[in-house]
N, C-alpha and C positions, 0 to 999 in steps of 0.2 A: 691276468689270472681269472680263472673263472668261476666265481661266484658259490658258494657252497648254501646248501638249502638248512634252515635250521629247523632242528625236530626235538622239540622240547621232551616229546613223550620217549627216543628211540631210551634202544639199551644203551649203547654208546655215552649217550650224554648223561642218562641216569648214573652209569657206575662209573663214569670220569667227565665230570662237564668241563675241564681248567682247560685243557688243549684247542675245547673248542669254542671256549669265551675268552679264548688268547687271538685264537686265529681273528673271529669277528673284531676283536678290540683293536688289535693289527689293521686288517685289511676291509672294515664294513662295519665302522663303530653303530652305525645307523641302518639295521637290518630290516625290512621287509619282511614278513612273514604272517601268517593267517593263522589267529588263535580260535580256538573253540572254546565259545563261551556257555554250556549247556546245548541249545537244539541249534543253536545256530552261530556262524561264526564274523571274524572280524579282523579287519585290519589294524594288526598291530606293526611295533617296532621294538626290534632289542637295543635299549643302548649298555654301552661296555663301558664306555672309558670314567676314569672317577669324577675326573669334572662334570663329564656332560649327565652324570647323574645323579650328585650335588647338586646342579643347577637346578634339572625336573625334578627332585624331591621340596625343590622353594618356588617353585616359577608358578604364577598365579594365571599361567597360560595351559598349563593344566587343573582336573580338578579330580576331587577322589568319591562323588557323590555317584556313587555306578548308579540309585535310581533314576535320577535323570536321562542319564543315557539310554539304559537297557528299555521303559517304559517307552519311550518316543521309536525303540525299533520293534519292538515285541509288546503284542497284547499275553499280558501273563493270565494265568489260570489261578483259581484263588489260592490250590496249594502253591504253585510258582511263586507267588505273592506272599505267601504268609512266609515262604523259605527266603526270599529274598529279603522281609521286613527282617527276619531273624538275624541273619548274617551281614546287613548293613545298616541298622539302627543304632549304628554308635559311632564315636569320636574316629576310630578308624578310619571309615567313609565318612567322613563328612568335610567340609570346607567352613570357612569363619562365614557367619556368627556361630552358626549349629557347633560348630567342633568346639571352638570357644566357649560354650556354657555345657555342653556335655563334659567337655574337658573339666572344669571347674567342678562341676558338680562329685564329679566321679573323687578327683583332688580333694575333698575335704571327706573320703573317707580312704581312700588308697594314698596314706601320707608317708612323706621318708621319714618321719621318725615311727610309724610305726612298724615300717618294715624294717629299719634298724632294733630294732627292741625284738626281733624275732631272730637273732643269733644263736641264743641258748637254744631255745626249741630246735631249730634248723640242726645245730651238733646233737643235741637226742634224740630226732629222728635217725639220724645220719647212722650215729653209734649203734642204735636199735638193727638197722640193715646191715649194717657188718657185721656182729654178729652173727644175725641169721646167715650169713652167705658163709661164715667162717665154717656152721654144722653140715653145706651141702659140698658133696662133690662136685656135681656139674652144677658150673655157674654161670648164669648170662647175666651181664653187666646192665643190661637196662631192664630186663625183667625183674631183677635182685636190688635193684638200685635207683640207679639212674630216671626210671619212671614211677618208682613210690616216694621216693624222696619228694621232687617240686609235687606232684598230685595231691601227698599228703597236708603238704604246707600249703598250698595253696583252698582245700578243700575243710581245713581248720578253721582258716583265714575267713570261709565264707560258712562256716558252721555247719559242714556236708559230714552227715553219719555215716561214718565209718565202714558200715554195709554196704552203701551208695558209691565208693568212689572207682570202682574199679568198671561201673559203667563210662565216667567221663572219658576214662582212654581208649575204650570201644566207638563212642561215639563219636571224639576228636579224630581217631584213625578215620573212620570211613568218613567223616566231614570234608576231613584234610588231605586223603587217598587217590581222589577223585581225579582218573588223570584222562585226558580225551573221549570225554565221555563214561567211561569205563566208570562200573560199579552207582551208575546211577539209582539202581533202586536202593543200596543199601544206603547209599547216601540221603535218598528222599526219607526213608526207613526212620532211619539215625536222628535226624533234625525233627522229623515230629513226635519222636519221644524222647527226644532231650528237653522240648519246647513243655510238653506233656509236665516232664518233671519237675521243669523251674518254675512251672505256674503254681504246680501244687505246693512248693516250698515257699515263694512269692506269700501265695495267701498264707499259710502257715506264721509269717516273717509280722504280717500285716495284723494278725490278732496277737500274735506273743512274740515284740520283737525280743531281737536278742543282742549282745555284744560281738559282733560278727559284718560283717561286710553287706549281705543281702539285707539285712534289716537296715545297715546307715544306707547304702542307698536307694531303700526302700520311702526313708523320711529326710532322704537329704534335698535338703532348699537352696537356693542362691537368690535372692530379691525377689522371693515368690514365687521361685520355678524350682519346679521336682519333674522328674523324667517321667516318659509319659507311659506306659504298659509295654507298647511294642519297644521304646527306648531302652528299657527295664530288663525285657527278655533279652535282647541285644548285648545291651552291656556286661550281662551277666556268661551270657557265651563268649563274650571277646575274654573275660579275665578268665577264663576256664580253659579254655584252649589256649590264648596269650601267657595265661601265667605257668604253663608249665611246656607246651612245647617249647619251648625258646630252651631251657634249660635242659630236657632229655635231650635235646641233640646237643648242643652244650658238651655234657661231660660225655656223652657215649662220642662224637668228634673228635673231642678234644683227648680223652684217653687215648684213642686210634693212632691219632698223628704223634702222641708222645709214644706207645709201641713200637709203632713203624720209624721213630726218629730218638733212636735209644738214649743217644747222648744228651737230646733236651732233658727226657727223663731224669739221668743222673744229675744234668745242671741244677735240677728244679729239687733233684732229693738233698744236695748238697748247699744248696739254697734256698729254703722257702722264703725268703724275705723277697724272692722275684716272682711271690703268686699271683701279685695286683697284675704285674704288667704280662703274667704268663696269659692273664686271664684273657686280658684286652686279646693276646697273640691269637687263643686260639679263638676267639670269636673273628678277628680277622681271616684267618686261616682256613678255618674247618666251615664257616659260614652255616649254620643254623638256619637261617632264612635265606635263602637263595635271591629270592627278586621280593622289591617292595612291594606291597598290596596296591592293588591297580589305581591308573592315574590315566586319563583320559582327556583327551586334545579339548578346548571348550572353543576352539578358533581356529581355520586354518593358518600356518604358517610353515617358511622356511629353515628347517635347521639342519648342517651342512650338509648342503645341497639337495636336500630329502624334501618332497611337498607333504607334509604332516595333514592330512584334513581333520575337520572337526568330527569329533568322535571318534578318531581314531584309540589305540589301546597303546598307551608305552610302559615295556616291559623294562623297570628301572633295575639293570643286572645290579645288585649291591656284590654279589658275591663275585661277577667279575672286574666289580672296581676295585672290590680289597685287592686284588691280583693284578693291581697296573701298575708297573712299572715308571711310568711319571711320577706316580704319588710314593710308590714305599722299595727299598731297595733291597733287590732278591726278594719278591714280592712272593714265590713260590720256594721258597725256604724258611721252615719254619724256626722264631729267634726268641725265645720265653724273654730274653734281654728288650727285647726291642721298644723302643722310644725316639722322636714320638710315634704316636700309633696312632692315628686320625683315620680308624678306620667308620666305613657305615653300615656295620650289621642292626644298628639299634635304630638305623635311618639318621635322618637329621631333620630340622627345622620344628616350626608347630607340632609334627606327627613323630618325633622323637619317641620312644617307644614308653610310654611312662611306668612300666613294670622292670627299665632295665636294670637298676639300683638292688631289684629282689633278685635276681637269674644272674647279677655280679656274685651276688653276696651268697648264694646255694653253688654257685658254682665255686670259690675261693674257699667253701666248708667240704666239697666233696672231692677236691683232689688233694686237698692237705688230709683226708681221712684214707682217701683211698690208696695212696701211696706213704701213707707213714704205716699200714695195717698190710698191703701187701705189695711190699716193695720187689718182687719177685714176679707181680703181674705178666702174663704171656698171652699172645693169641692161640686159638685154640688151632695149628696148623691144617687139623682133617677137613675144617668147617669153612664154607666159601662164605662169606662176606654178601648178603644182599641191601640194595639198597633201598627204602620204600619210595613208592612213587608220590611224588609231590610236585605242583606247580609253585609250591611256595615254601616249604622246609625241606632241608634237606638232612638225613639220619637215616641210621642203619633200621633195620627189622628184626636183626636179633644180632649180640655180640656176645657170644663165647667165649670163655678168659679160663687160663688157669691158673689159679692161685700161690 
């Protein structure tokens, strides 16, 4: 059989990737292919299948410190440099020790009991948005919803006024937009006045902290160690964009597939006591984050039959593992029932997503709200369905509903 090329960016794989992270997972679990990483490109690899990408989200044969790599092929320019300090100065990219005390550090103020104490508030935003979507007629699900919900919670979370937050999802779009190049200025744009604003808040935090997130990790210590500026900026962009993309595609996904798959719907209104494991389904399912954030070869080696070099890029498909067949049965049937569910949207190992417990907990409050409030939900028939372009999330661009 001969060989198919993979094109991350075409249309095809944008508005239906499963058929063709079926076909690779089938016939080319270990794909070849040349990503573009900014001005210049690289030899990557897709893996598909769920083991082989279980395996590379733990294997110490790769690592997830992109400055190492990118600096040893490219001399950066100091904005290059200051955009990459931005975007990999935190536990994300990093490898133990580093991940390991950022980790920690970040852990003694993003705690599961405080994101459990945040139930009530997460149902009064929630309430607050229906509402408001109850007085309009035309409704879109993630502009009415879906996207003020986590942005609010999470922008509480770090003590961001209220004026300010409708900047984050301008500048997490064009961050996270960025597809083969494409929309690089807006992206260059985006990152140094998002950089701009967390400074100013930063200092702000540093003369009058507050009961808020950027102020504990502004004075959070572990054995003498507090994070260092560029650390600081970093982290605070990972939980900004972390804490809420994950959850807009979430429910705007996960609504989708229950429209499109009526009868889960009625299971799920006739049973809320299957919200937990509904939950788990549609993160399997609908995959919010397509592929794990980058992992890079730190050695040559062989894996099946493939010469991996060092530095190479592997594209850890998560969203075509949830879809393997070895691992879950009727893998592309969606089962609000289903158990067990060992899927890997939240990743696995060290790098386990540590905001997953919050994007559970906002997603189990907004489909018990949104389908006890309008249980009649439809697609808007006249309105084509786009998908935005992303190498790493995947969700709609706008979702039209009628009430």
């Amino acid at each position: 059989m001969e060989k198919m090329a993979f094109d991350l960016y075409s249309s095809e794989y944008q508005n239906d990737p499963y058929p063709i992270l079926a076909y690779y997972r089938k016939h080319d679990p270990v794909h070849p292919f040349i990503i573009t990483l900014g001005e210049y490109q690289r030899q990557a690899w897709l893996i598909t299948r769920y083991q082989d990408v279980l395996t590379f989200l733990k294997d110490k044969k790769v690592t997830k410190d992109v400055i190492n790599v990118v600096s040893s092929d490219v001399e950066q320019t100091q904005d290059q440099q200051q955009e990459l300090d931005f975007i990999v100065n935190n536990m994300l990219f990093k490898d133990p020790p580093d991940h390991s005390r950022l980790r920690t550090l970040v852990h003694k103020v993003f705690t599961p009991k405080m994101i459990a104490g945040l139930k009530d508030r997460i149902e009064q935003i929630s309430n607050e948005l229906i509402n408001e979507m109850k007085t309009k007629k035309d409704v879109d699900l993630l502009e009415d919803y879906a996207v003020p919900l986590p942005v609010t919670v999470i922008s509480e979370m770090m003590g961001i006024a209220k004026e300010d937050r409708h900047q984050f999802r301008e500048w997490s779009n064009a961050i996270t937009n960025v597809s083969n190049g494409d929309n690089a200025s807006n992206y260059q744009e985006s990152i140094k006045e998002f950089i701009q604003y967390l400074e100013k808040i930063i200092e702000k935090r540093k003369k009058n902290p507050s009961d808020d997130i950027i102020s504990g990790l502004v004075i959070a210590e572990v054995n003498g160690d507090m994070l260092s500026h560029k650390e600081l900026l970093s982290m605070l962009f990972l939980l900004i964009v972390a804490g809420h993309e994950t959850t807009v595609n979430l429910i705007g996904n996960g609504m989708l597939a229950l429209l499109q798959q009526r009868d889960q719907l009625e299971k799920l209104k006739d049973h809320p006591e299957y919200m937990k494991t509904a939950i788990e389904e549609f993160l399997r399912f609908t995959n919010p984050i397509e592929f794990a954030t980058s992992r890079y070869a730190v050695e040559d080696f062989t894996f099946r039959n493939q010469e991996i070099k060092k530095g190479d890029f592997l594209f850890l498909g998560l969203a075509a593992a949830n879809r393997d067949l070895d691992q879950f049965i009727n893998p592309d049937k969606l089962d609000i029932t289903r158990h067990p569910n060992k899927h890997l949207a939240f990743g696995n190992g060290i790098h386990f997503c540590l905001g997953a417990p919050l994007a559970r907990l906002e997603g189990q409050v907004a489909f018990q709200h949104l389908i006890q409030n309008f249980p009649d939900m439809t697609l808007r028939s006249d309105m084509e369905l786009k998908w935005r372009h992303s190498e790493l999330f995947r969700g709609l661009e706008s979702f039209p509903i009628i009430l």
